[in-house]
Each structure stands twice: as C-alpha cells, then as structure tokens.
N, C-alpha and C positions, 0 to 999 in steps of 0.2 A: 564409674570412672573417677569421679570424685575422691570415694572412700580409698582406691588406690594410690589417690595421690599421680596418677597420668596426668602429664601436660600436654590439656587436647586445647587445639588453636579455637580461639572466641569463646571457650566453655570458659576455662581458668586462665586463661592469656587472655592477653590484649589481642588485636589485628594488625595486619598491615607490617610493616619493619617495628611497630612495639610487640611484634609477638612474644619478643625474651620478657617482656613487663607480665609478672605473675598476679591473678585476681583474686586477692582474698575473698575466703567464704562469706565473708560477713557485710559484702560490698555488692555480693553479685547482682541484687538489682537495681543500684543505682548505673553500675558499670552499664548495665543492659541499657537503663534510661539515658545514658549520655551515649553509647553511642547511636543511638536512633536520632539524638539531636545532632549530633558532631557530624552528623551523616545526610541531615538536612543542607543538599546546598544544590540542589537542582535549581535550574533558572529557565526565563525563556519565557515564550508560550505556553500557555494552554492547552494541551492536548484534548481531542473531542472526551466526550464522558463515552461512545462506544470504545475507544481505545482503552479507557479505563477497565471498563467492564470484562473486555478480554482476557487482560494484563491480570487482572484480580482471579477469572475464573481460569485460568491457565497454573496459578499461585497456587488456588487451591489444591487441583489436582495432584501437583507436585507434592506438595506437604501432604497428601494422603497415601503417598507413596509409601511414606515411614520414614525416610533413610537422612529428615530432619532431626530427630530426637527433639522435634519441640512437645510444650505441654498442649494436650488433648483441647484445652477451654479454647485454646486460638484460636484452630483449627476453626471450633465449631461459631463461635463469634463469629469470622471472618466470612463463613456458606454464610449465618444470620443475618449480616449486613448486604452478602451480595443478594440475598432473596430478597431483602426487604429495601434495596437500593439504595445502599450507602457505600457510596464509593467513593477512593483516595482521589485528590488534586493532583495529576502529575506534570509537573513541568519538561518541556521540551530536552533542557541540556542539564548535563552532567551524572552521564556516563561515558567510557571509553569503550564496552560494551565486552569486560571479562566480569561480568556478574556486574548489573544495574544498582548497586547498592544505593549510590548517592541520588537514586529519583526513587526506588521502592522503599526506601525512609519514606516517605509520605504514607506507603502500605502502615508501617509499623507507627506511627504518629497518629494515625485512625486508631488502631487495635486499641493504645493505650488514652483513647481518649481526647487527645487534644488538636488541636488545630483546625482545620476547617473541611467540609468534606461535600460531595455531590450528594444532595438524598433527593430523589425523585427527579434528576435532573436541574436542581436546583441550586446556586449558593447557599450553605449554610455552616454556622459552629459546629463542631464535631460533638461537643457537649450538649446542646441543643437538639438533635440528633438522636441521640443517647436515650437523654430526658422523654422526647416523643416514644422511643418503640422500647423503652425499658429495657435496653441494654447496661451492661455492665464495662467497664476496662479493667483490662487485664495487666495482672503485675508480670512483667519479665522476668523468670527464671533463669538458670543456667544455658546460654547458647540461645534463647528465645528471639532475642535481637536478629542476629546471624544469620538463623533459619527461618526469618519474613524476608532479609534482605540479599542475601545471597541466592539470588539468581537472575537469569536474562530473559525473565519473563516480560519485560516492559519491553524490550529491544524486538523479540519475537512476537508478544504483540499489536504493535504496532507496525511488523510487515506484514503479520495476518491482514490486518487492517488494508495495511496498502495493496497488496498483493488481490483482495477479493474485491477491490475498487478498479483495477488494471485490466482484470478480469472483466468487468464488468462495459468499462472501456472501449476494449477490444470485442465485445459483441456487439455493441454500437457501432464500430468503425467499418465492421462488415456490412451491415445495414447500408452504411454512407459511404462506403466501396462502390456499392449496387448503383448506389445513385450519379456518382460520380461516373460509369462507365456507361450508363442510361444518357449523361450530359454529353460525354464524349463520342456515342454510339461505337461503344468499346467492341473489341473482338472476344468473344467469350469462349474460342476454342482451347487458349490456356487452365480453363473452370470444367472442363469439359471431364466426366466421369474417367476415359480411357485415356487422356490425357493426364490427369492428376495421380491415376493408380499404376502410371509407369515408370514413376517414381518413387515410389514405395517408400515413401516416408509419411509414415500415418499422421503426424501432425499438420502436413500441408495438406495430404485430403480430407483433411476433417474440416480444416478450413476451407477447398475448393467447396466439399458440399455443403458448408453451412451458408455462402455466397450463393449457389445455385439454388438452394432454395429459399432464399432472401430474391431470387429473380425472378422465382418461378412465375411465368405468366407475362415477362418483357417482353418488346417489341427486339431484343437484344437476338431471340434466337428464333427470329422470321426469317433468319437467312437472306434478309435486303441486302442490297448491294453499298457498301462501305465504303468511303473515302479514303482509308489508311490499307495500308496493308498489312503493317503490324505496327504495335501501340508501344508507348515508351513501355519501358521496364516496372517502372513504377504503379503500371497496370497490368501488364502483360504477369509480373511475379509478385503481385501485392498478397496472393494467399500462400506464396514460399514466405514470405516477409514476415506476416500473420503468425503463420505456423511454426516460424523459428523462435517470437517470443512464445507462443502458448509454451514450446517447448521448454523452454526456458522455467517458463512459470511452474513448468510439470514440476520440472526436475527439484526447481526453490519449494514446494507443497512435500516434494517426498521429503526431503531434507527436513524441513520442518518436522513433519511427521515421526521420523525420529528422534527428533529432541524432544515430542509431547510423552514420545511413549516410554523415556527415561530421566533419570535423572542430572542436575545440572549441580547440586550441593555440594560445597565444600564449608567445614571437613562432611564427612555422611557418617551413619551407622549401619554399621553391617549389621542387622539381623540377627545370622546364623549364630556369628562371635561375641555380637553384645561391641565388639570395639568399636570406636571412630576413630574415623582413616583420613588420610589429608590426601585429597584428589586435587587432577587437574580438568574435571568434569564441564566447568565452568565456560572451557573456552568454543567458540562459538563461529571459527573462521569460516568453519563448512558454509555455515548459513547465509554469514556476509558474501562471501564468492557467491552464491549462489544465486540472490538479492542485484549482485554489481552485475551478474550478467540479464538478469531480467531488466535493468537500467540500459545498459549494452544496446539490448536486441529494441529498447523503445526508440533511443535514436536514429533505429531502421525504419521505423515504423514515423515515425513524426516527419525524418527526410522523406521519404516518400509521398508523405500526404501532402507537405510542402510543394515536393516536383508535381503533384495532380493537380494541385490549387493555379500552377502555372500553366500548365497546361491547356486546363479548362478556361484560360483566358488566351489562349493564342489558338487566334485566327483562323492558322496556316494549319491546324491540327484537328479542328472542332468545325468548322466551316463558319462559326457562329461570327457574331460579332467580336471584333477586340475587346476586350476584357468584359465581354458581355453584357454591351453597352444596349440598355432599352430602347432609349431613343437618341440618334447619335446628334452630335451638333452642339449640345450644351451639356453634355453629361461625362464623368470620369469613368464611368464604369467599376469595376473593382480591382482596378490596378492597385489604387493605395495600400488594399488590406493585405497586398502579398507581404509588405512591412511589418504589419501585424502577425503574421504567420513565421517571417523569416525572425522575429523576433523570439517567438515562443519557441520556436524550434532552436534557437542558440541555443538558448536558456535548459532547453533538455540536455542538449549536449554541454552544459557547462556543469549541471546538477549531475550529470551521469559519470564524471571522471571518479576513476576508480580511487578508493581513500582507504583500505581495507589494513593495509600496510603500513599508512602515516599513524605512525607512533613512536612513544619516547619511554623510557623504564622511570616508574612513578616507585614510591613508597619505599626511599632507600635503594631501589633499581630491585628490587622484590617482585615485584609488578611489572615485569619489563616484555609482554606482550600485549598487546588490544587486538581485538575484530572491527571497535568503530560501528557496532550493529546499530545502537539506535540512531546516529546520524545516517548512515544509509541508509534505514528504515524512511526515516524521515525524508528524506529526499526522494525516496519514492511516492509519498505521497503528496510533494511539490511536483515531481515530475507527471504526476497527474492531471495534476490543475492546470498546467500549462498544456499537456497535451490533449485534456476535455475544449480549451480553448482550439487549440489548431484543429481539431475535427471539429468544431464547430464551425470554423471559419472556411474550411472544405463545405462541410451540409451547406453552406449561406450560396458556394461557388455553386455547388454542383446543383441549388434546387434551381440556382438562374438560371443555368444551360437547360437542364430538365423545359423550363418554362418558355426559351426563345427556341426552342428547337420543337415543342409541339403546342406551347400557346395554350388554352384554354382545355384542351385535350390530352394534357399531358397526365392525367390522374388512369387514362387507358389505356396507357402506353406502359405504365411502370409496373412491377413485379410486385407479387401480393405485398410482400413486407415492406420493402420500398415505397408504396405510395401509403401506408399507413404509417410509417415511423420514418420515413426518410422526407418526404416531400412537405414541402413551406408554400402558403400561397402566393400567390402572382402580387396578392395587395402587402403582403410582406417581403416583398423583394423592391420594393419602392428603393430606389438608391438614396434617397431624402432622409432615410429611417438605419441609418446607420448603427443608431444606438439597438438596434435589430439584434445585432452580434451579441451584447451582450445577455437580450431576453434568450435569445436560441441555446446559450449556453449556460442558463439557469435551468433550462428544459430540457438538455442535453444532462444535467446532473440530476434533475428530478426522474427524469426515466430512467436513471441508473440505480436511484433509491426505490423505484417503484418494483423493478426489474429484481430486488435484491431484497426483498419484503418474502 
C-alpha cells in the first residue's frame, strides 16, 4: 500500500477529521507514538483487573484474525504479557463506544512500554514489569497504533463482565424466591410442571423448574390448607419475571457472540486483495439495545422483589406479625428497611434509562454516530450492586417470616436449596443487628464468586 502511494486512513493519514493530514514516511513511528499518547484520556474509576483481562483477551483474538495488518511482534508480546499477567490500567470514561480508542490507549501504552500496568494483580511501572519477565517494547510501525486501538473490545468486555455477574444474580434470587414463598406460605400451583408447560415459553419453564427444585422437599406442596387464595403477582409470575430477563440475557450472549466471532476494524485488510478497505465495522448499536433491554427486564425484577419485601411484612397477607415483629411492644420490626429497598430499586430504575441514542457528531461531525456501549456496560454493573443489595434485603425479610412462622423448626420445613443457601439463623435475625444487612450482602456477593469459580 505504501509503495503505491494509496491513501489508506491511520496508515499514511492522520485520523479523525485530520484524515486529509498526509504521514510522511520518515515520521511514521513517532506519528504512531503520539497518537497512542494524544489518545490517552480515559478518566474515572478503576475498572476490576478481571475486566481487564477480558478486554485484553477478546483484543487478542481479534488481531489474530488478520484483517489488522499489524506487526506479528505485537501480537505475540501482548498473549506474553496476558499469560504472564501484565495487564493495561483501564479507566472508566472516555469512550462514546464506536471503537474504545480513548480507554484502549492504555492497551497500546503497555505494548510500547511505558506507564503503569497490573502484573499479578498488582500496581506496578510498565518498565519495572518489563525489567522482571524480559520483555521487550515494541516500536510502532505503519497502522500499529490504529490496530491496538480501534476496537470495542473494552465496552464488550466489560458487559461480558456484567452480563456473567446478572447471571449469577438471578440464580441467587431464585433461591431467595423459594424462601420468600416458604415466608408467605405461597401457592405453588403457578411453579407447577403443567402449569408453566402451558405456556410454552421455554424461558419461564426453565425458570419454574429451576424454583421447584430449589423447593424440592417444602412444607409448600403438603397441600395444607392456605390463607390466601391467590398470591400477589409479584409471586404468583416471579418465574415469568425471571424468565423474561434470562431471555433478555439470552438474546444480549447471541449478539455478543457475533461480534467475538468477527471483526470490528477499521480500516481492515482483505486478505484475498492484499487491500485496506474503510469499513463501518465498528458500530456496535446491536449490542447496546441488547445490553438496555437486559437493564429493562432488571427493573422488573428488583420491583417485584420490592412488592415481596412488602408483602412479607403485611399482616393481612402473611398471618405473621406486622413487619415481622419478634417481639411486639418495643420493637420496629423491618418496616424501616422497606426505604432501603425502595431506595435501591429507584436507583435501578434511574441507571436503566435508556442512553443508546444520546449523542452528538464529534470530529468535525465525522463521527456523528455513538452506541454509548461502555457506559451502559457500566451501568450494568452498578445495577448489580444495588440489585445484590435489594435481594439481600428480601433474604433478611423472608428468612424472618421463614423463622416466626415455624420457630426453631423451620430448617424442616424448607426445600433442600433453600435451607442450605437461603435460610439465616433465628440469632441473626436479632432486629438489634441491623448492620446484618450489610454482612448478608458481602455473602450474597461471595456466593456468587464461589458459584462462578
């Protein structure tokens, strides 16, 4: 391409609206050097070092694809550092998420050496680094730059990330479904095999059966005689609820899935032709829709746990005490923490408003689309945190009903998975020990790392 004299974008051009800015030959790796620095401007947080690691092995792939045209040495530097765990710093913001450039600078600020970098999970100089595994940095040639940073490998994953945490979540919440309808002495005809296959939407029976056998072995289907005759909605359709996000998540995994198993470069090299082509490869809206409705379907999911949380303190529905009051006369019971819950559940529904669209034409108006992928990436995994919070604060509800509804006895009454992962003791349901809530949901996130080992 060179020798031809072709003007291929970020080989012999500049980027961006300086596309028309031509790169002499005799420039091309300082050009490369500045703009990996000019490109440095990510801010923010900290992203975990597993998002890193993602991010990095998703990069790889891509660039083993071919249709970078970068030099061979990157490549293999870049596997040597992710085997040997040297991985980029990346910051939270800045990108608008048509190609990550402005946070995968820190990818290309590793390659060549400098700045600072994760090795073993730890802060360190990139040089320092270096020095320890006898690595080399790598000079930039022709396009080198371009082809580390042009792509949405950071935005994608980092909802890999969120996405297998939501996942992880929601097998939890079914657990503490279980136990919630154990509190309430729920009707379980809605979970019931020919009931859920009447429906034939294989996403909600996969949910009814994974709650039934989360029960197997309640006191739920001794067929005793009930109080209620049918149960709010909120329990009566909590595995339609369920089953609309997995759905959801299914659909955000396929989509994904096609973007791992092609390419996202621009410009690329064809192969066949030996040319580089200027694509619009890069854009990425599929995945954000895809992403905003897995947000969507969690605000269904967190209102409802909200309306059980209410529930399981009224009265008039539970037989039990008001607000599940141990001992009545000097105690609040667990009214206050429904504010706790009404709180986390705003907060999902304010992280879940859709932003896929909010955009403005950057780079001389060149640039005049976005997807906004890594901030809704992001906010999926805020909308986790607060929603590991609000099932926590359901387990806190439902293990007190579980407890004043069968006392001391209540470990015989509950369904195999349910008294082993849902149920808290009678000496941890002290109303005195408030600060409870928060160890339950450091245990609520440790069984989800245990769960995902």
């Amino acid at each position: 391409m060179l020798a031809n004299k072709q003007r291929v974008y970020g080989l012999n051009t500049s980027v961006g609206q300086n596309k028309d800015v031509t790169i002499a030959k005799n420039v091309e790796e300082k050009f490369n050097d500045n703009l990996v620095k000019s490109h440095l401007i990510s801010t923010g947080r900290t992203v975990p070092v597993a998002v890193s690691r993602i991010v990095v092995l998703i990069r790889i792939n891509q660039l083993l694809e071919g249709y970078t045209g970068i030099n061979p040495q990157i490549i293999k530097l870049i596997i040597d550092m992710y085997n040997r765990d040297v991985l980029p710093i990346f910051y939270a913001c800045g990108s608008v998420g048509e190609a990550d450039i402005g946070i995968l600078s820190s990818l290309a600020e590793l390659v060549i050496g400098k700045g600072k970098a994760w090795h073993n999970g730890r802060l360190t100089d990139t040089n320092v680094a270096f020095e320890q595994l006898g690595f080399e940095r790598v000079h930039l040639g022709p396009k080198d730059a371009l082809a580390i940073l042009s792509s949405n490998a950071y935005g994608v994953g980092q909802l890999i990330y969120g996405v297998s945490r939501t996942e992880r979540l929601l097998r939890k919440s079914t657990t503490i479904l279980g136990l919630s309808m154990e509190g309430l002495d729920a009707n379980v005809t809605p979970i019931l095999s020919s009931v859920a296959n009447a429906n034939q939407n294989p996403f909600q029976i996969r949910a009814a059966a994974q709650l039934r056998a989360d029960l197997d072995g309640s006191y739920l289907f001794d067929h005793h005689q009930r109080k209620q005759v049918q149960d709010p909605i909120s329990f009566r359709s909590a595995t339609h609820i369920l089953g609309a996000a997995k759905h959801a998540i299914a659909n955000c995994i396929e989509t994904i899935n096609m973007y791992l198993a092609g390419s996202d470069d621009n410009p690329m090299l064809d192969e066949e032709t030996g040319e580089i082509l200027s694509t619009g490869n890069f854009d990425v809206t599929d995945i954000s829709l895809s992403a905003e409705t897995i947000e969507q379907s969690l605000t269904h999911v967190s209102r409802s746990i909200f309306q059980r949380i209410k529930h399981l303190n009224n009265d008039q529905i539970t037989g039990l005490p008001r607000f599940l009051i141990q001992q009545r006369g000097f105690q609040f019971g667990l009214q206050t923490l429904q504010e706790t819950a009404m709180d986390a559940d705003v907060r999902i529904r304010q992280m879940a408003h859709p932003i896929s669209s909010e955009f403005y034409g950057l780079a001389g108006d060149i640039e005049d689309h976005n997807s906004n992928l890594p901030l809704i990436s992001e906010k999926l995994i805020d909308i986790n945190d607060q929603l590991s919070t609000i099932l926590s604060l359901e387990l806190y509800n439902a293990s007190q009903a579980v407890y004043l509804r069968f006392h001391n006895q209540s470990i015989n009454e509950l369904g195999n998975k349910t008294q082993h992962n849902g149920y808290i003791t009678a000496f941890e349901m002290s109303f005195r020990r408030l600060w409870m809530i928060g160890l339950i949901t450091r245990r609520l996130i440790k069984l989800e790392r245990l769960s995902s080992r």
